[in-house]
GUGUDREN-718727 format. One record per residue: residue number from 1; residue in one letter; x, y, z of N, C-alpha, C in turn. Coordinates in steps of 0.05 Angstrom, whole numbers. Example, Ala and Ser with C-alpha at 12.3 -4.5 7.8 and 13.67 -1.06 7.14 Angstrom:
<rs>
1_A_264_-114_156_246_-90_156_264_-66_156
2_S_257_-45_142_273_-21_143_258_1_157
</rs>
This chain:
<rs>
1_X_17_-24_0_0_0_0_18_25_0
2_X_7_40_-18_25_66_-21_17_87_10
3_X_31_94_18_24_109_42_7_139_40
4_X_25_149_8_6_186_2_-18_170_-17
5_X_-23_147_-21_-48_142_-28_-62_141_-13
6_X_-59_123_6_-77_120_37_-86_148_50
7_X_-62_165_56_-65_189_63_-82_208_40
8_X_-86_215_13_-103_230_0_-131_215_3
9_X_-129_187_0_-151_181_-1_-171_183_25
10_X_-162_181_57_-176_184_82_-174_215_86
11_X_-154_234_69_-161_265_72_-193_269_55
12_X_-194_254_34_-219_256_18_-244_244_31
13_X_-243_226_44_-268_211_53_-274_226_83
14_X_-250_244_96_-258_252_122_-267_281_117
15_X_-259_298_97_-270_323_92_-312_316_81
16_X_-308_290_66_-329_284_51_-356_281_78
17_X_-335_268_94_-359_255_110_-366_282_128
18_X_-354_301_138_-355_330_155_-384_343_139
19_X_-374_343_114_-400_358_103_-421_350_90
20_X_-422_317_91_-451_293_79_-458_295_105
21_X_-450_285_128_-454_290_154_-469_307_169
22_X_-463_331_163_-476_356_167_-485_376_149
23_X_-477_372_129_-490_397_108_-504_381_91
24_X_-506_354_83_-514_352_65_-550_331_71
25_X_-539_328_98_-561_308_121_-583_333_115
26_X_-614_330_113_-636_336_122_-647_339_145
27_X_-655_357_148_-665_354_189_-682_335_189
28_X_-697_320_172_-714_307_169_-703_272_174
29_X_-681_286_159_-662_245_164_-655_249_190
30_X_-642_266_204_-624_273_232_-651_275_248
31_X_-678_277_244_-694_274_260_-705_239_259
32_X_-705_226_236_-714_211_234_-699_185_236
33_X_-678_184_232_-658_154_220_-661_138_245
34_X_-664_139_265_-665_126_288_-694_123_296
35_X_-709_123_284_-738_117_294_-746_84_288
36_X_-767_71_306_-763_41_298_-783_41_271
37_X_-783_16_260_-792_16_237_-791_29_212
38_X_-804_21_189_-789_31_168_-790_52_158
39_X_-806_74_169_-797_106_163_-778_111_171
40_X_-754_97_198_-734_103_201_-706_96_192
41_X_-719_68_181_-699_51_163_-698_69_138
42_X_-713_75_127_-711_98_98_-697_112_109
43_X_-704_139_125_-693_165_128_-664_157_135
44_X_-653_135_146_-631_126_154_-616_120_127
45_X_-637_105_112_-618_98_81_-609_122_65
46_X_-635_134_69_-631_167_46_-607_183_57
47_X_-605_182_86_-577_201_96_-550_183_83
48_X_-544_155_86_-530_143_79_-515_146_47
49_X_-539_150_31_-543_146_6_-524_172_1
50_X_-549_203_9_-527_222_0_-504_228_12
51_X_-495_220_39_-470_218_47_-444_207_29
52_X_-459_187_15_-438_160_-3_-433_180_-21
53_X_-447_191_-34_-452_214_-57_-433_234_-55
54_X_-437_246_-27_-417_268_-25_-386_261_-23
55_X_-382_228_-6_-356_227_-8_-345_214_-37
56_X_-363_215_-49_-346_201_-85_-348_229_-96
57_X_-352_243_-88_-359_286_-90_-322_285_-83
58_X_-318_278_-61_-294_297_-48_-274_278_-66
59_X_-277_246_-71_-258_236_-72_-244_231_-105
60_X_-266_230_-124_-263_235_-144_-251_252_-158
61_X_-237_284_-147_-222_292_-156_-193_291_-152
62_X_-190_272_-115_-167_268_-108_-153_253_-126
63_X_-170_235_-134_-161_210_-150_-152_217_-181
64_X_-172_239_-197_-162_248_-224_-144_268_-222
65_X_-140_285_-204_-113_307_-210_-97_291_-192
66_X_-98_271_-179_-65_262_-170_-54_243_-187
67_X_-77_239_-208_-63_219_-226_-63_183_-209
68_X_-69_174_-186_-71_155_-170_-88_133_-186
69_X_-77_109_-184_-88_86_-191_-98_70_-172
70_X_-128_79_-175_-155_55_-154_-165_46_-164
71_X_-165_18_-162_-188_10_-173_-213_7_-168
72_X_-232_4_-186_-257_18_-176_-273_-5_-158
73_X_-266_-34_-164_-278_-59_-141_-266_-40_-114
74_X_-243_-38_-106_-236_-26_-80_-249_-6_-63
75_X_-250_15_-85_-277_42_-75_-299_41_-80
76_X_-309_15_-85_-334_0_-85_-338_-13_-53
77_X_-315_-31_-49_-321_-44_-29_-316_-20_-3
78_X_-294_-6_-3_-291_14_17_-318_28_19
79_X_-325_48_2_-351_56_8_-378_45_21
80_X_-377_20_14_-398_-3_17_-395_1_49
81_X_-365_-13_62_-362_-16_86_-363_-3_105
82_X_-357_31_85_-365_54_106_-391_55_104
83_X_-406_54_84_-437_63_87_-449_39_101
84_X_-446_14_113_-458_-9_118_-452_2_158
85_X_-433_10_164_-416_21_188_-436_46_197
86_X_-437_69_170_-449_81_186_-472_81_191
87_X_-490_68_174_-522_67_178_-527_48_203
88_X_-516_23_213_-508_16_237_-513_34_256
89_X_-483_48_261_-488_69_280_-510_86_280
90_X_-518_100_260_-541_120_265_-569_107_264
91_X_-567_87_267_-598_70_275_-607_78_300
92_X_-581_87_316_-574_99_349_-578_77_369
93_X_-600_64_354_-594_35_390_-579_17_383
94_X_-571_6_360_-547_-13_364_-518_-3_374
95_X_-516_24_371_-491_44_385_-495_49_412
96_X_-513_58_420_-527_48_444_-522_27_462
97_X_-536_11_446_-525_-30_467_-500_-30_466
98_X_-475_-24_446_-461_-33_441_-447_-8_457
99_X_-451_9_472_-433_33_477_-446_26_521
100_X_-473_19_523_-475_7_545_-462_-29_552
101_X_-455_-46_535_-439_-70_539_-413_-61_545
102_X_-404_-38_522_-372_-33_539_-369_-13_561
103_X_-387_-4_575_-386_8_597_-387_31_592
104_X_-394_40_564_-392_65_559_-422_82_559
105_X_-438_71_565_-459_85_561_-477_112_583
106_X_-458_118_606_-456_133_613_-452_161_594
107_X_-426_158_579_-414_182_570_-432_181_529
108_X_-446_161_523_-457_163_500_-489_175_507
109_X_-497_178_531_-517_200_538_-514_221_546
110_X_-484_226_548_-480_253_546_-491_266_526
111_X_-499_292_539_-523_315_522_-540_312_519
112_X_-555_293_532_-581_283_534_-596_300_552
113_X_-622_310_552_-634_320_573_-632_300_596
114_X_-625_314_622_-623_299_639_-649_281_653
115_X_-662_270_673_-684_261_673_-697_282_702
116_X_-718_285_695_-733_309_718_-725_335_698
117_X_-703_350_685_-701_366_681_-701_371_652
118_X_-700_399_643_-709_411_615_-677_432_608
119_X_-658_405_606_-627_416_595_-614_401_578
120_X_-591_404_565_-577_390_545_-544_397_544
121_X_-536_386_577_-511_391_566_-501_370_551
122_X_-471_387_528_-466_370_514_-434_378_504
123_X_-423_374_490_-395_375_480_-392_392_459
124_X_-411_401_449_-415_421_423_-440_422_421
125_X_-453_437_392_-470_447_380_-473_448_355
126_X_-500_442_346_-501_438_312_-483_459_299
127_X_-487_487_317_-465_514_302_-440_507_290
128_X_-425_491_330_-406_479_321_-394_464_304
129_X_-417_444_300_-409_423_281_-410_431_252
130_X_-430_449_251_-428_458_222_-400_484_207
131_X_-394_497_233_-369_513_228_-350_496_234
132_X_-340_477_239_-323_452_238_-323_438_199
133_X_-350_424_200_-349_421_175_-342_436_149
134_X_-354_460_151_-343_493_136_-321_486_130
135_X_-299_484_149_-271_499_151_-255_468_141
136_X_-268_446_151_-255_425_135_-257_429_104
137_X_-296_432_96_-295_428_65_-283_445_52
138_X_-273_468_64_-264_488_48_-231_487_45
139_X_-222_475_75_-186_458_65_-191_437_49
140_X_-212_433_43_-209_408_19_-207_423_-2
141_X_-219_444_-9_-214_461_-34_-187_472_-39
142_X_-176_473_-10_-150_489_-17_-130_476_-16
143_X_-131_443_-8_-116_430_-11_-117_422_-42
144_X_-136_418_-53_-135_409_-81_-122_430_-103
145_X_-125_461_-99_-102_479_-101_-82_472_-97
146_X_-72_472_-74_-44_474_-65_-30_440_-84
147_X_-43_416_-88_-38_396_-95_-46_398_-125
148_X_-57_407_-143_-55_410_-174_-28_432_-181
149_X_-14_447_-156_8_456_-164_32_435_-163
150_X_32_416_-149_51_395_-142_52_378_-167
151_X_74_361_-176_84_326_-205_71_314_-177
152_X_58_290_-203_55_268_-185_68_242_-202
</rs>
């Protein structure tokens, strides 16, 4: 494995996922993907779907201006495994069971309204998360600058 392959390619799939994640999710999926039954299994697929979308968005140009040889079974099955991973997780109760079996489920209700009361502490904020995502997608623009000036 080439190592600045590995490295362009997880710079592409982590800028991708910052802004499918959050800019590109519907309040509608982020309200819904975790609901039981199958209005939640959709809204869970549809976030998944355009997430996949956005990161063949970020990654597709890494791959044509660096000149890099992938083949496409590989960013077939990679994509697959991330999109199979994250719809998992955002089902929210299998992350859940699996975050209370390792003892962690204390700190995965963090930001949860507490019980009796009408609060939400938490570790950030959608603001946050969305000026986080911003500042990544937009080093992805300027990295792809700074890298179409570079031989490969």
């Amino acid at each position: 494995m080439d190592p600045t392959v590995f490295a362009a390619v997880f710079a592409a799939l982590f800028a991708g996922h910052q802004v499918g994640d959050h800019w590109a999710q519907t309040s509608c999926q982020a309200a819904e993907k975790g609901d039981a039954g199958w209005s939640g299994r959709a809204a869970c697929a549809r976030h998944v779907t355009s997430l996949a979308a956005v990161k063949v968005a970020f990654l597709a140009p890494v791959v044509l201006l660096s000149g890099m040889d992938v083949h496409p079974v590989a960013v077939a099955a990679g994509l697959g495994v991330d999109a199979v991973s994250h719809y998992w997780a955002d089902r929210r109760a299998p992350l859940a069971r699996l975050a209370d079996r390792l003892g962690r489920g204390e700190f995965y209700r963090f930001g949860s309204p507490r019980a009796g009361r009408d609060d939400n502490p938490s570790l950030g904020t959608g603001a946050y998360a969305l000026d986080q995502s911003w500042h990544v997608g937009w080093g992805f623009v300027a990295s792809l600058i700074v890298a179409c000036g570079a031989t490969v």
